[in-house]
C-alpha positions as a Markdown table, in Angstrom:
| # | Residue | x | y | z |
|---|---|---|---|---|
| 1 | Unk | -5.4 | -33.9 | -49.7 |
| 2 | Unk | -8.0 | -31.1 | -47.9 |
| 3 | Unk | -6.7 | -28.9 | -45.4 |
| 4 | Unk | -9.8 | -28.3 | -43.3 |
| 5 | Unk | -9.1 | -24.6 | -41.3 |
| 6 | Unk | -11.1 | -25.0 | -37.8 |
| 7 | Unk | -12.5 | -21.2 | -36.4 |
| 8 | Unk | -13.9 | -18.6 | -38.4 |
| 9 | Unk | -13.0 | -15.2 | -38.5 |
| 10 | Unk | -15.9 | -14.1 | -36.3 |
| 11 | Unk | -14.4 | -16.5 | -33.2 |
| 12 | Unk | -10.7 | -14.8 | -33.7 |
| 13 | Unk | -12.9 | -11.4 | -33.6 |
| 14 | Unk | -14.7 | -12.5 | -30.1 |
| 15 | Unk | -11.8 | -13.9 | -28.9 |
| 16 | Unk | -9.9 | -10.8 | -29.1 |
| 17 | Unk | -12.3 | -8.5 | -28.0 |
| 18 | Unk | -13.0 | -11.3 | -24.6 |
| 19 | Unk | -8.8 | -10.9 | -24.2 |
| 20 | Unk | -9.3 | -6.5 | -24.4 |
| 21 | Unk | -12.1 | -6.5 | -22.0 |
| 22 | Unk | -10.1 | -8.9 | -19.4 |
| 23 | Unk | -7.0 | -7.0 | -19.8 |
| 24 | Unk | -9.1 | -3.6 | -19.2 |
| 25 | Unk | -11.4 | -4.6 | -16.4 |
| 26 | Unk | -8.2 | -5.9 | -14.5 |
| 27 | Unk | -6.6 | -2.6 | -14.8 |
| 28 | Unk | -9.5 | -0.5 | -13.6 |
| 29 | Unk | -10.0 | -3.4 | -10.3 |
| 30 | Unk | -6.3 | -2.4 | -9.4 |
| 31 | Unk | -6.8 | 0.8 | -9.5 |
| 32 | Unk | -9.8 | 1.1 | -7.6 |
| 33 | Unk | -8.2 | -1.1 | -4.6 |
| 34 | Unk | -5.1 | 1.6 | -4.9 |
| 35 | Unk | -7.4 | 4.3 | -4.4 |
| 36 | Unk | -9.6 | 2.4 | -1.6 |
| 37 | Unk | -6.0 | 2.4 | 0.3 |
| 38 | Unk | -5.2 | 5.4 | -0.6 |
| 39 | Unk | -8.7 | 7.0 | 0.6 |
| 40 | Unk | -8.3 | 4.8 | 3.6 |
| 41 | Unk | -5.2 | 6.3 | 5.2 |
| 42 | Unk | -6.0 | 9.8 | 4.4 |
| 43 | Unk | -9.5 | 9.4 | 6.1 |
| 44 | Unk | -7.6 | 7.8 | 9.8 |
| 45 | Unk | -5.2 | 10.2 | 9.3 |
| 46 | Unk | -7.4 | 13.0 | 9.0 |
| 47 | Unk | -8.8 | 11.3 | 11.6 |
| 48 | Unk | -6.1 | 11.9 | 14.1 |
| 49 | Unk | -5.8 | 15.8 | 13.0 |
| 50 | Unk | -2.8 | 14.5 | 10.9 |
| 51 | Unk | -2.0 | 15.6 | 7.5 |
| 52 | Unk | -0.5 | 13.0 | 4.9 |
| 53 | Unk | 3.2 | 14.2 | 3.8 |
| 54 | Unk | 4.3 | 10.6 | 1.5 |
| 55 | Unk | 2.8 | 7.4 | 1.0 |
| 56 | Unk | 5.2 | 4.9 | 0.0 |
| 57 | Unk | 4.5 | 1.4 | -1.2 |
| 58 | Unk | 6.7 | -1.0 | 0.7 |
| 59 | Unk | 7.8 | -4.5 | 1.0 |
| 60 | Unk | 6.2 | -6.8 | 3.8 |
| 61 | Unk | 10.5 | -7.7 | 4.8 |
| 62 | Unk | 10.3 | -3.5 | 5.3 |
| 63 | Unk | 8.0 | -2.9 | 7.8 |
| 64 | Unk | 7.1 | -3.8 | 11.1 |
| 65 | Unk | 4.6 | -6.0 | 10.1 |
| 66 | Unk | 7.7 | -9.0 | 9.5 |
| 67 | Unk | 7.4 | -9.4 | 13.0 |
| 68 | Unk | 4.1 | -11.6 | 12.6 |
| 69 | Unk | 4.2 | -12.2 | 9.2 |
| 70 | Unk | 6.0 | -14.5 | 7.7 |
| 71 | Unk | 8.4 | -13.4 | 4.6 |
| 72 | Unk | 7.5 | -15.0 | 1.5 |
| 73 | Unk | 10.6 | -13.7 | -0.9 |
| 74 | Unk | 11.7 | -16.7 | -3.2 |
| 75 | Unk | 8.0 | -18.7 | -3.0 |
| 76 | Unk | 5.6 | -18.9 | -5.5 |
| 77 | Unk | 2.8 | -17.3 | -3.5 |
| 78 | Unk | 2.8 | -14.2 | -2.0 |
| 79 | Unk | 0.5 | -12.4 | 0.4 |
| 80 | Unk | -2.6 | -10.5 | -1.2 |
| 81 | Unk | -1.6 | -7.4 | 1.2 |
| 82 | Unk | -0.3 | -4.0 | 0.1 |
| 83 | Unk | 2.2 | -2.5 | 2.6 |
| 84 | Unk | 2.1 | 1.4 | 3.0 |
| 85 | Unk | 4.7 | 3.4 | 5.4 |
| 86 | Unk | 2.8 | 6.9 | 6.1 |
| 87 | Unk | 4.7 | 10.1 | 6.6 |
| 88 | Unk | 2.4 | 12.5 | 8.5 |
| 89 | Unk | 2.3 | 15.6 | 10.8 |
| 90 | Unk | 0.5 | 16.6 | 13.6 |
| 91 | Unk | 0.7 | 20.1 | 14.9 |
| 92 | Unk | 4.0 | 20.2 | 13.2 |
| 93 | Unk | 5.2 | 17.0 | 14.5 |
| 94 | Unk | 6.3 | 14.8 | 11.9 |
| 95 | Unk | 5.1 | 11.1 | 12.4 |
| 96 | Unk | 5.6 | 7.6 | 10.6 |
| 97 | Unk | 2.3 | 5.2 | 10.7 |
| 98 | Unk | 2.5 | 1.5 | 8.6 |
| 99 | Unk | -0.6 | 0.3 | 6.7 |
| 100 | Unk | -1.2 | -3.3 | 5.7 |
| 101 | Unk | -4.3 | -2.8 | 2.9 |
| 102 | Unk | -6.1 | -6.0 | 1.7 |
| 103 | Unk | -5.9 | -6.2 | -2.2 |
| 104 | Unk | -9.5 | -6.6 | -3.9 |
| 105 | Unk | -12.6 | -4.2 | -3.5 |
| 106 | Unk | -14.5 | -7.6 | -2.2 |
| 107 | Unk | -12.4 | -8.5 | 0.7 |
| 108 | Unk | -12.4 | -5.1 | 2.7 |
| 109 | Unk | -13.4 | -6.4 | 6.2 |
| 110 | Unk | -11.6 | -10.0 | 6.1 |
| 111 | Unk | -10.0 | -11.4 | 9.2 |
| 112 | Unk | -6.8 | -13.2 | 10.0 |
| 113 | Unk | -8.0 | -16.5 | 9.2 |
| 114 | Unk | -5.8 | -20.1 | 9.0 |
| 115 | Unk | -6.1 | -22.7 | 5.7 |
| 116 | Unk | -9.0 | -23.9 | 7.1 |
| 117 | Unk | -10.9 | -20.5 | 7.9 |
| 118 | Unk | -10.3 | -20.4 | 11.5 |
| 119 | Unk | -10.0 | -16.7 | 13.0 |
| 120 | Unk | -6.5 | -16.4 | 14.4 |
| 121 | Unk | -5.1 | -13.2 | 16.7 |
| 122 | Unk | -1.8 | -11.8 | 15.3 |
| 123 | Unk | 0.4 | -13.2 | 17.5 |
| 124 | Unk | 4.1 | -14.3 | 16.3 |
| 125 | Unk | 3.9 | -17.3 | 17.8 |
| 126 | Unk | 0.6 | -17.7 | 15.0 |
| 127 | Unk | 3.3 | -16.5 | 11.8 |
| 128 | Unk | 3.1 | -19.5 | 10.5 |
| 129 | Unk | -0.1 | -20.7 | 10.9 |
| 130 | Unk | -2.5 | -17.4 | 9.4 |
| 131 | Unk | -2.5 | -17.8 | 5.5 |
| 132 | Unk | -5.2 | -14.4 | 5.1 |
| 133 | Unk | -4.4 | -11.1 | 7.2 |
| 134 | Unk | -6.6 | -8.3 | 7.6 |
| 135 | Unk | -6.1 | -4.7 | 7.4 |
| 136 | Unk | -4.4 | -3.4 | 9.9 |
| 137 | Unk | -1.8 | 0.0 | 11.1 |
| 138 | Unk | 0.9 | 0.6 | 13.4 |
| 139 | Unk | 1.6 | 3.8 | 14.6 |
| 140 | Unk | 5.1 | 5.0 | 15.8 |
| 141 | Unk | 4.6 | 7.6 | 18.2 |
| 142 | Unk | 7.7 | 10.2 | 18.1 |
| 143 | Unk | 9.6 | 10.0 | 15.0 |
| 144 | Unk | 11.2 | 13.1 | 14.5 |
């Protein structure tokens, strides 16, 4: 009986170094759309004469944004949002600001769209109907 072997030593090779690439473009993708975020809030801050204190990576069921947004703990998909609560100061004031980031570097100005592409306002009543959200902030005005 032949045992025929199927693949050569050159496809394993190619099919390794296809896998390496993958893995290391995916990591340098996510950490460009951090840093987009991250460049993003310092620049409205800045913006308002604030000065960043903490960024902190939140969940969607942990900011204000829950209230027209519908929480997706326990399904399969989530949101392709980042959530962000800001401490900053003005003038000594310390403030808390909420940032909802859109994951990707190709999706930067997307809108609130439904499954069918339809643009949508952010309305509560609309939680259940928007399936894409765009970037968007909340300021609270006194917090300390």
């Amino acid at each position: 009986m032949e045992v025929r072997r199927y693949g050569s030593k050159a496809g394993g090779f190619v099919a390794g170094l296809l896998l390496i690439i993958s893995i290391i473009l995916f990591a340098i993708l996510w950490l460009s759309g951090k840093k987009i975020h991250t460049n993003e809030i310092n620049k409205i801050i800045a913006s308002k004469n604030g000065e960043v204190i903490s960024i902190k990576e939140v969940k969607l069921e942990d900011s204000p944004f829950v209230d027209t947004m519908e929480s997706r703990v326990g399904m399969r998909k989530g949101y392709d949002n980042t959530f962000y609560k800001i401490e900053y100061s003005t003038q000594g004031a310390k403030h808390i600001a909420w940032y909802r980031g859109v994951n990707g570097p190709f999706v930067l100005n997307r809108k609130n769209t439904d499954l069918n592409g339809n643009e949508l306002k952010e309305l509560p009543e609309n939680k259940g109907k928007i399936t894409n959200y765009d970037q968007r902030w909340i300021f609270e005005e006194d917090s300390q």
